[in-house]
N, C-alpha and C positions, 0 to 999 in steps of 0.2 A: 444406333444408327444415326446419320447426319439428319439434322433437323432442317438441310435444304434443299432435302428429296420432296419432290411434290408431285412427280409421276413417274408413271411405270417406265420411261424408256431412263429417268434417272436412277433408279434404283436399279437397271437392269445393267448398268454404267459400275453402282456402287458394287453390285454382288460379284461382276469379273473381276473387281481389283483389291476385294478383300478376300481372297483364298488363296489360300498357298500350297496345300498337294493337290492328289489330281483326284482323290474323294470328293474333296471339297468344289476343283475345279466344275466336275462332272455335273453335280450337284447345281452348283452356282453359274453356270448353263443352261439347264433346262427350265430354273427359275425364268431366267434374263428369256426364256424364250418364250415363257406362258408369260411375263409383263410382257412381251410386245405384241404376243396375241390378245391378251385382253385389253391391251391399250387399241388396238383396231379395233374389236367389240363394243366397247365405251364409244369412241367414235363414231361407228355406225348406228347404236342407239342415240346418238347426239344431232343424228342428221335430222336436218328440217328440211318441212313440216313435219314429216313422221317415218320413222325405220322402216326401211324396207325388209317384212317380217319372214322372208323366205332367205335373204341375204343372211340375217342377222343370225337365224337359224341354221344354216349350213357353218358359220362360221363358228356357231355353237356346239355342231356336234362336231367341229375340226377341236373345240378348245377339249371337248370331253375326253375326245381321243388324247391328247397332250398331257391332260390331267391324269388320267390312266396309267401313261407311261411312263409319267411323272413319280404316281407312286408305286408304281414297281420298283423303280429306280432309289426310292427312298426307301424300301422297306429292305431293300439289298445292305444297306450300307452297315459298316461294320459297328461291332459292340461298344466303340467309343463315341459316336452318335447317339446309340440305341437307350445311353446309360444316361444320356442328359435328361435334367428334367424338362427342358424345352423339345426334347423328341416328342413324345406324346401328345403335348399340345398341337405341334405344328400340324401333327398325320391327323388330328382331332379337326383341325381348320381345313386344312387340305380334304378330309373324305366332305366336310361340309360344303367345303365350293362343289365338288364332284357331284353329288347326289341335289344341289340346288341348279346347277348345270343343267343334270341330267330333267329335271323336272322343269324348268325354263325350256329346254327343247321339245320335251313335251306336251307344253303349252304354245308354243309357238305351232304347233302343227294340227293343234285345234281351230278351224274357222273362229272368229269372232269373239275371242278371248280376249281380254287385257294383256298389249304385251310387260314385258318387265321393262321399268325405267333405269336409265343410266346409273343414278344413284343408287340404286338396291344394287346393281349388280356390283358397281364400283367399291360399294361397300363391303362386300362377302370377297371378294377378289383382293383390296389392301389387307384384310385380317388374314387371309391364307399369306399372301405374299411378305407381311412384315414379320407373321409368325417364321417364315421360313428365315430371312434376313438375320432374324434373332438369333434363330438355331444354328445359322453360321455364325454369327459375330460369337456365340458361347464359344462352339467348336473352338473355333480360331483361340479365340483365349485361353480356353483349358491347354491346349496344346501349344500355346508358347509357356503358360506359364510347368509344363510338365517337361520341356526341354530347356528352363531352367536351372529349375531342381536334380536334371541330371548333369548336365553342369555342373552345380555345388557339391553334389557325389562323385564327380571327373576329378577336381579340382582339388587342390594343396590345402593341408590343413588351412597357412597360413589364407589362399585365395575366399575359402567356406569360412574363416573369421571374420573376412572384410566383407564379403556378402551379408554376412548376418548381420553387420553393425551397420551396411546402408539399406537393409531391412526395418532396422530396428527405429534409425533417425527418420525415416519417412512418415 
């Protein structure tokens, strides 16, 4: 991932333009939408003097609903995701945003509780959202580098001799 992503609406910028079918696309979508929904939550816990904690809450169980449909959507997807080892991690970050979501919205609708600070939440929301970034950038590479390889099996003895030998000088 570019090292001059530093918020969610740029990263929601990087994930449309790094995917190429429409798994991916689908996928690299719903990310780009749960960054702009949590980059409005960030925000609203940033407002001064202090979050308005019925706002922030409504927008919390809008993000839960997202999160939900988010991993439907992910657990849908087919056995060449499923097989990375970055899948597991990412559904392991993702059920973690989801279930600390859900228990920040529950906490908000306690009277006289501490709400959660921008940081915590910012923090649980980059590790879902980079974990998934990742899980595309694998994607994405497994699958150029496997419609290579069919290429050099398409290809003239002579073409898969000259492949191999700018394989090999690299």
């Amino acid at each position: 991932m570019a090292s001059s992503i530093h918020t969610f609406g740029e990263l929601s910028e990087f994930l449309r333009s790094a995917v190429a079918d429409q798994e991916s696309l689908k996928f690299s979508e719903s990310m780009g939408w749960l960054a702009a929904h949590i980059e409005a939550v960030v925000s609203a816990l940033k407002s001064h003097p202090q979050p308005e904690p019925e706002a922030v809450a409504e927008m919390l169980v809008d993000l839960l609903t997202m999160l939900r449909q988010h991993r439907s959507l992910v657990v849908q997807l087919n056995m060449a995701w499923r097989q990375l080892y970055e899948y597991p991690a990412y559904l392991s970050a993702l059920n973690q945003c989801r279930v600390m979501v859900g228990q920040w919205v529950m906490q908000a609708q306690q009277p006289g509780t501490r709400f959660l600070g921008a940081h915590e939440f910012e923090t649980v929301a980059w590790r879902m959202l980079g974990e998934g970034a990742l899980l595309i950038d694998v994607y994405e590479q497994t699958r150029n580098k496997e419609r290579e390889a069919q290429q050099i099996r398409n290809a003239s003895p002579l073409a898969r001799l000259r492949a191999w030998w700018r394989q090999r000088r690299r």
